[in-house]
N, C-alpha and C positions, 0 to 999 in steps of 0.2 A: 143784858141786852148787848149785842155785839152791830158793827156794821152790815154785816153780812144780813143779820136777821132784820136791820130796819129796812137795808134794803126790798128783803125778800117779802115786807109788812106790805110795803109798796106794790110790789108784784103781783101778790096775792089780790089787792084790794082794786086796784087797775084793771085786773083781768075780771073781775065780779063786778065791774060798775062801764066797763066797754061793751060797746055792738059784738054780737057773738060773730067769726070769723077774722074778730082783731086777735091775732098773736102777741104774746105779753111776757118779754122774757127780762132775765135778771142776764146783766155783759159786764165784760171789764174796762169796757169802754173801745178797747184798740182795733178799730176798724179802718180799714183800708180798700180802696174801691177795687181791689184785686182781691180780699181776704175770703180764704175759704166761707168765712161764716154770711155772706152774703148769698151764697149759693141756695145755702137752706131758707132765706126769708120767703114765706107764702106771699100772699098780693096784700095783705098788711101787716107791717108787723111793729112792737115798740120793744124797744132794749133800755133798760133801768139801770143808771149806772153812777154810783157814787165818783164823785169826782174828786174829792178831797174834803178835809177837814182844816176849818178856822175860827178864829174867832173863839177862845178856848177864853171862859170866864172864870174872876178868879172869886168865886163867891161861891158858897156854899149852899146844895152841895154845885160842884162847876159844871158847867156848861158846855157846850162846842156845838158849832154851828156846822152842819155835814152840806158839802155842795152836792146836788143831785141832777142827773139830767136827763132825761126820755125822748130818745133818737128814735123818730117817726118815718119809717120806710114805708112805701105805699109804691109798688109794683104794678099793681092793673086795680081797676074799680068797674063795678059790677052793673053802675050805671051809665049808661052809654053818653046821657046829659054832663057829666062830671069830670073835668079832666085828674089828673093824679096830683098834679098842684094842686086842685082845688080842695081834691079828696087827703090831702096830706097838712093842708092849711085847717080844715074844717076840722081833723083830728085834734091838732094843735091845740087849736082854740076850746074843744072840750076838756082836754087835758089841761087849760089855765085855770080854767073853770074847776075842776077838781080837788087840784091842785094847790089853789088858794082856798079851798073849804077845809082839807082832810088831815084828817092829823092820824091816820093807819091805824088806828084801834092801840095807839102807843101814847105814853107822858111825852107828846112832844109839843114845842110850838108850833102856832101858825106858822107859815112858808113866806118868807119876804123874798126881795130880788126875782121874783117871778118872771122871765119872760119867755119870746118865744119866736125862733131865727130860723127863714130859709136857707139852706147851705144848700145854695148852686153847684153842683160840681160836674163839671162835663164826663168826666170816669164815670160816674153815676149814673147822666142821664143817658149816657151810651148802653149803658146792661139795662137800662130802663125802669131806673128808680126816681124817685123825688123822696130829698130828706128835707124835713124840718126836727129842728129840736127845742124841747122845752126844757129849764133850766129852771130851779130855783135853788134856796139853801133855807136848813130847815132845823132847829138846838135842837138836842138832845140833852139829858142828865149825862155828863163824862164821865162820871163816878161809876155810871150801870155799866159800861163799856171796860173802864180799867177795872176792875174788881171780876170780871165774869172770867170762869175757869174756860168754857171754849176760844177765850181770846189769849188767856194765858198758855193751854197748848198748842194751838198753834203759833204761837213765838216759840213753842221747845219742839218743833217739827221742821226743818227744811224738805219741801218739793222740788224736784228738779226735771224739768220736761225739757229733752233735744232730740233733736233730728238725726235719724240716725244718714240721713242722704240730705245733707242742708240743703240741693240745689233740686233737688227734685218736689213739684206740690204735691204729688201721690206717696210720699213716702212715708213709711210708719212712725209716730212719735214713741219715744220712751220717755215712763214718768218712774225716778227714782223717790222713794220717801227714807228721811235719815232723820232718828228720832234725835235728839239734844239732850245729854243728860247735864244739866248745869244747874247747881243751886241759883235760886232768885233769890 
């Protein structure tokens, strides 16, 4: 079991257990109220994003606690009775509710630190979004995570993505891959 796939355990199970027309995607978190990737959100969308790794037990086999957090963008709502905050709050609150039950069809614990934050941001509400995010953090086995050969190749793979016209937002990216031959 790697980050990447608890995440996507999440993903997967969020998008099966949401109202159909919510968009349910896996991000790396780094959004910006100018970033290309807001372009693409439909009139709801959530972004699943592993925030970091704590809390690392030292008992067998070990532990670690993965922060997680699902950025609730909500663009328009379909009922005219509804505003976007409300319709982006109402999300929230079913996503605690989840949240605090699921454990993704994986060995993991309950979800502690649960909660659930309006980010006001005037950038935002200018292109005509309202974000909430939901937050919790959630153990995993650490041992399934270092022992798994997809996490050990990619430590032996550097990606490298630049702009080949860094000042321009239409400009083509290049992505280099350069395999690592290093004994572990």
């Amino acid at each position: 079991m790697t980050l990447v796939a608890f995440r996507d355990a999440i993903v997967e199970t969020l998008a099966s257990q949401l109202p159909r027309g919510v968009t349910v995607q896996a991000h790396d978190g780094s959004f910006g109220a100018k970033g290309s990737q807001l372009s693409t959100v439909g009139d709801v969308a959530i972004f699943v994003t592993a925030l970091g790794v704590t809390d690392v037990e030292d008992m067998m086999p070990p532990e670690m606690a993965v922060n997680f957090a699902a950025h609730v963008f909500v663009r328009r709502v379909k009922d005219a009775t509804q505003t976007r905050g409300d319709a982006a709050m109402a999300l929230a609150d079913c996503l605690v509710g989840i949240v605090s039950q699921e454990r993704w069809g994986l060995d993991t614990r309950v979800a502690t630190a649960i909660r659930a934050d309006n980010l006001y941001s005037p950038d935002l509400m200018q292109q005509g979004f309202t974000l909430w995010i939901v937050s919790w953090r959630q153990s995993i086995r650490h041992a399934d995570v270092l022992t798994s050969e997809e996490a050990l190749d990619n430590m032996r793979r550097l990606l490298v993505t630049y702009n080949l016209v860094p000042r321009s937002d239409d400009a083509p990216l290049v992505q280099d891959q350069i395999d690592l031959e290093a004994p572990l």
